[in-house]
C-alpha positions in Angstrom: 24.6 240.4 72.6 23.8 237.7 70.2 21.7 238.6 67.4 19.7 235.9 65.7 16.9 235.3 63.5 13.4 233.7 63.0 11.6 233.5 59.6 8.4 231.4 58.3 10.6 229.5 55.7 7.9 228.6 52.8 7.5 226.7 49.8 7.3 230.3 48.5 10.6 232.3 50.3 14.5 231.9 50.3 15.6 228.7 50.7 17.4 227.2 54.0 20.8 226.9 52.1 20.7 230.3 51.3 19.1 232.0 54.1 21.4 230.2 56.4 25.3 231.0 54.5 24.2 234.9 54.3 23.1 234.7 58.1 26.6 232.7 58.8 28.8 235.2 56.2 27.3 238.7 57.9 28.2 237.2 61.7 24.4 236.6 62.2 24.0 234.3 65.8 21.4 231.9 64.5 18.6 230.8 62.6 15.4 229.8 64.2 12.1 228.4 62.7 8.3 228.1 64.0 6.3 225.2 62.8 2.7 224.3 61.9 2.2 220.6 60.4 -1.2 222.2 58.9 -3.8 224.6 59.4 -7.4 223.4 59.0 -9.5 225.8 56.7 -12.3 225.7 59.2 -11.4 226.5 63.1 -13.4 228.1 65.3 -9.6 229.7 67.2 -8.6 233.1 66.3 -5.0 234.1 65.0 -3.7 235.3 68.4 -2.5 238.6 66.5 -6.1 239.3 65.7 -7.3 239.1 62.2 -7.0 237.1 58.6 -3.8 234.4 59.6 -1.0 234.7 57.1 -0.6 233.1 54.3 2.5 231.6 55.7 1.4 229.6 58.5 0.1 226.8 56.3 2.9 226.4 53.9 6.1 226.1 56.9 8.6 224.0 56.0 9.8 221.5 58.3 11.6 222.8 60.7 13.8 219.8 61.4 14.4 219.1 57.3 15.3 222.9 57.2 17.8 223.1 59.8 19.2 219.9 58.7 19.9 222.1 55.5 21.0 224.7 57.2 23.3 222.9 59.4 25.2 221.1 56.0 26.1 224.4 54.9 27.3 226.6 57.9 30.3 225.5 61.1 29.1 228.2 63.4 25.3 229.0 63.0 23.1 228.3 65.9 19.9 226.4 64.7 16.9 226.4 66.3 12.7 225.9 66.7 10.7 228.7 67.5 8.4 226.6 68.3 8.4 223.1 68.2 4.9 221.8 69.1 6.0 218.8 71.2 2.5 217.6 71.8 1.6 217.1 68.7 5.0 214.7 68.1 5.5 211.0 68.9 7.9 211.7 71.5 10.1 209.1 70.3 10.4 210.2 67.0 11.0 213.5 68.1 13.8 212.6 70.7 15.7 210.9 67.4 15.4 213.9 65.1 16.6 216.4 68.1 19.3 214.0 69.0 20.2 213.5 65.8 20.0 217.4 64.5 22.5 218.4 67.6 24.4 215.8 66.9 25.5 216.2 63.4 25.5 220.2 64.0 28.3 219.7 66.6 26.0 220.9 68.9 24.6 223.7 67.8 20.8 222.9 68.4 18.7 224.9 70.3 15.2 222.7 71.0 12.9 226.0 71.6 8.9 224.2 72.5 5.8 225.8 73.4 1.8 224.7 73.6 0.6 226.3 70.5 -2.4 228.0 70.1 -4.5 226.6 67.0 -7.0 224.1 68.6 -8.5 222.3 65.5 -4.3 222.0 64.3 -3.7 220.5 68.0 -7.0 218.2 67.7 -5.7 216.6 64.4 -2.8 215.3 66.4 -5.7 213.7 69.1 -3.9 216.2 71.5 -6.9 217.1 74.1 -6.5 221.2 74.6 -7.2 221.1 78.4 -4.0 218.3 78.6 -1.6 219.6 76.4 0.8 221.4 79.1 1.3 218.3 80.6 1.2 216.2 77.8 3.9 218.2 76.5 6.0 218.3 80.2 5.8 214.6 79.7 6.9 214.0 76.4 10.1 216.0 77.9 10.6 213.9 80.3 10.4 210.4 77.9 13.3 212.3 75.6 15.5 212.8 78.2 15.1 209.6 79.5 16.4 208.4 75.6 19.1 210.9 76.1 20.2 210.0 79.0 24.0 208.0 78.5 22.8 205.1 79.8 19.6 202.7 78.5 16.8 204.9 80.6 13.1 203.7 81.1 10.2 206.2 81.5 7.1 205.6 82.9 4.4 208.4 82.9 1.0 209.8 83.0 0.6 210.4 79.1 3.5 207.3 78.0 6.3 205.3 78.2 9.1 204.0 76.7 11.3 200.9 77.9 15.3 201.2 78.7 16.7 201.6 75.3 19.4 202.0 73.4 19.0 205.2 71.7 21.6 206.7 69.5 23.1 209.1 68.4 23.1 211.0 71.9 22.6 214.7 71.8 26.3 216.3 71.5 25.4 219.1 74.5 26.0 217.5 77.4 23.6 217.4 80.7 23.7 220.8 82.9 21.4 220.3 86.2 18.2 218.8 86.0 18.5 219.1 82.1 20.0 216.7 79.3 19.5 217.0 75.6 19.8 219.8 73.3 19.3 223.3 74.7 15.8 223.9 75.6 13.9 226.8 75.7 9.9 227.1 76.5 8.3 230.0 75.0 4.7 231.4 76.4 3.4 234.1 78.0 4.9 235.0 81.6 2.7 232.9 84.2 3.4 230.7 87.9 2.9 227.5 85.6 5.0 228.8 82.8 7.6 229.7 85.3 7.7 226.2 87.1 8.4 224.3 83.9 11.0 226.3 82.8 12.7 225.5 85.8 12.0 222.3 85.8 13.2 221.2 82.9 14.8 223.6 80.5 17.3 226.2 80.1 15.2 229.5 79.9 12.7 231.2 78.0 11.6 232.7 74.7 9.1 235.1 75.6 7.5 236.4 72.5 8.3 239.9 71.0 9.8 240.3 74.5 7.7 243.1 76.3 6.9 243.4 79.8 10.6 241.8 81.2 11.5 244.4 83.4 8.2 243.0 85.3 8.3 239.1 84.3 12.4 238.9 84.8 12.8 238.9 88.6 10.1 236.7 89.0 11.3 233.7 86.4 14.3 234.6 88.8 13.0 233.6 91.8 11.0 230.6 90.8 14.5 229.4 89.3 16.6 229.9 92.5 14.0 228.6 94.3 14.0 225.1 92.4 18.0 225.1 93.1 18.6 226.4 89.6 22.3 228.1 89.4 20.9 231.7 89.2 24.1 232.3 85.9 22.6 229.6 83.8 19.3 231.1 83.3 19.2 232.3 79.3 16.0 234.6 78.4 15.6 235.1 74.8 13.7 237.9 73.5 11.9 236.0 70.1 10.5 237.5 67.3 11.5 241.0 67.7 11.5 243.8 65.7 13.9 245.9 66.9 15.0 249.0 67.6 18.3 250.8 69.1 16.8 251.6 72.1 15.1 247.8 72.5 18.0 246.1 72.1 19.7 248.6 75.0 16.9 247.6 77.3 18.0 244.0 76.7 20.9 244.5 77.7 20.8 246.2 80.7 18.4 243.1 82.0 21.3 240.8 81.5 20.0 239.2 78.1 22.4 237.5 76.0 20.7 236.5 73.0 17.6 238.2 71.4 15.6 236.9 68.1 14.7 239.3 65.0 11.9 239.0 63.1 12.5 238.2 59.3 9.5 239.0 56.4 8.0 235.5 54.8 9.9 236.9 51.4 11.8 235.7 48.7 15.5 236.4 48.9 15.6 239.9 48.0 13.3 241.5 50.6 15.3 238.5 53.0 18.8 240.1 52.3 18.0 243.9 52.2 16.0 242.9 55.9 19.6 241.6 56.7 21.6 244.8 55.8 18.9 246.6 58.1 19.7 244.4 60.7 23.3 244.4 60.3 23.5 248.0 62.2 22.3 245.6 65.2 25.1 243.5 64.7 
């Protein structure tokens, strides 16, 4: 099993540079990062964990600026978001950074998305809540049509772009329905959930991965059903906090890959985390 990493990277932690050559140098799998453009002082939506939100959430880095560093400094670290708020991006704009971030990584780009759940954030981008599932299915589909190998035109309910050409191409080539960088949709286990993940991405990153015995077989079928190969399929268990026994489970459902939880710290508390987690490895 694969053992990778997520961290709020902060004006106020370890630097990307750093972080990512002692992942790299103690055979860490990867390096994944959330993101949050801002977080309005006054919001009327609760922190999904339940009380005060971290300090962190409104001093993240950019994701794509800090796997860019990441990627200049390491050949075989996995980079990733954990997630990427596609509705709140220019699709566009956010085809070119992915595109470009695989590219110059030599592949190594995983494109992990999900819907979000800070309302006022998502209103600042003029995303409307009750839309943003298939605003964010549709942005999708406009970056794979600029991915695609040859100029590509998209037409759909939330935008469009004309046949372009688009450069550079993302460096993983198509698999299936899917072209681009590795995608993964993260959310709570749900039909809808289910659908898009089969219908265009790669898996899911179902967060602090409890209740898969249940979920698993279900995802399963939805993905056969939609004439998915039933081996390509990758679950990712994301922002764990693990534990020997965990990680066993994980592994006995066929799970490749699983995502551990780093403290918001300065280097220090970063590394001595990492020599916990080196038991893991």
């Amino acid at each position: 099993m694969r053992i990778s990493t997520t961290i709020f990277l902060t004006d106020e932690t370890v630097t990307p540079v750093r972080l990512a050559r002692e992942l790299e140098q103690r055979g860490f799998g990867g390096l994944y990062l959330p993101e949050h453009t801002h977080i309005p002082v006054i919001r009327s939506t609760p922190y999904p964990m339940g009380g005060e939100l971290p300090r962190e959430y409104g001093r993240t880095l950019d994701p794509f600026v800090a796997l860019g560093q990441a990627a200049a400094v390491t050949e075989r670290l996995a980079l990733g978001t954990g997630i990427t708020l596609v509705a709140q991006h220019d699709p566009i704009d956010l085809a070119k950074q992915a595109a470009t971030l695989d590219h110059l990584s030599g592949g190594r780009f995983t494109l992990g998305i999900g819907y979000g759940w800070n309302v006022e954030e998502a209103a600042d981008h003029g995303v409307e809540w009750s839309t943003r599932r298939g605003l964010g299915r549709d942005r999708m589909a406009l970056m794979r049509a600029l991915w695609a190998d040859e100029p590509t035109g998209y037409e759909g309910a939330f935008g469009s772009v004309r046949a372009s050409e688009a450069h550079p191409k993302p460096a993983q080539r198509p698999r299936g329905p899917v072209n681009g960088p590795r995608t993964l949709i993260g959310g709570g286990a749900g039909p809808k959930l289910f659908a898009h993940i089969a219908e265009y991405a790669d898996g899911w990153l179902p967060i602090g991965g409890g209740g898969l015995t249940e979920s698993l077989p279900k995802l399963r079928a939805v993905w056969e059903a939609a004439g998915r190969d039933p081996k390509g399929l990758q679950v990712v268990p994301y922002a764990v906090l693990p534990s020997p026994g965990k990680l066993t489970h994980y592994a006995d459902l066929g799970i490749e890959e699983v995502v551990l939880q780093l403290p918001p710290a300065d280097e220090p508390e970063v590394l001595r985390a990492l020599d916990a987690y080196a038991a893991y490895l």
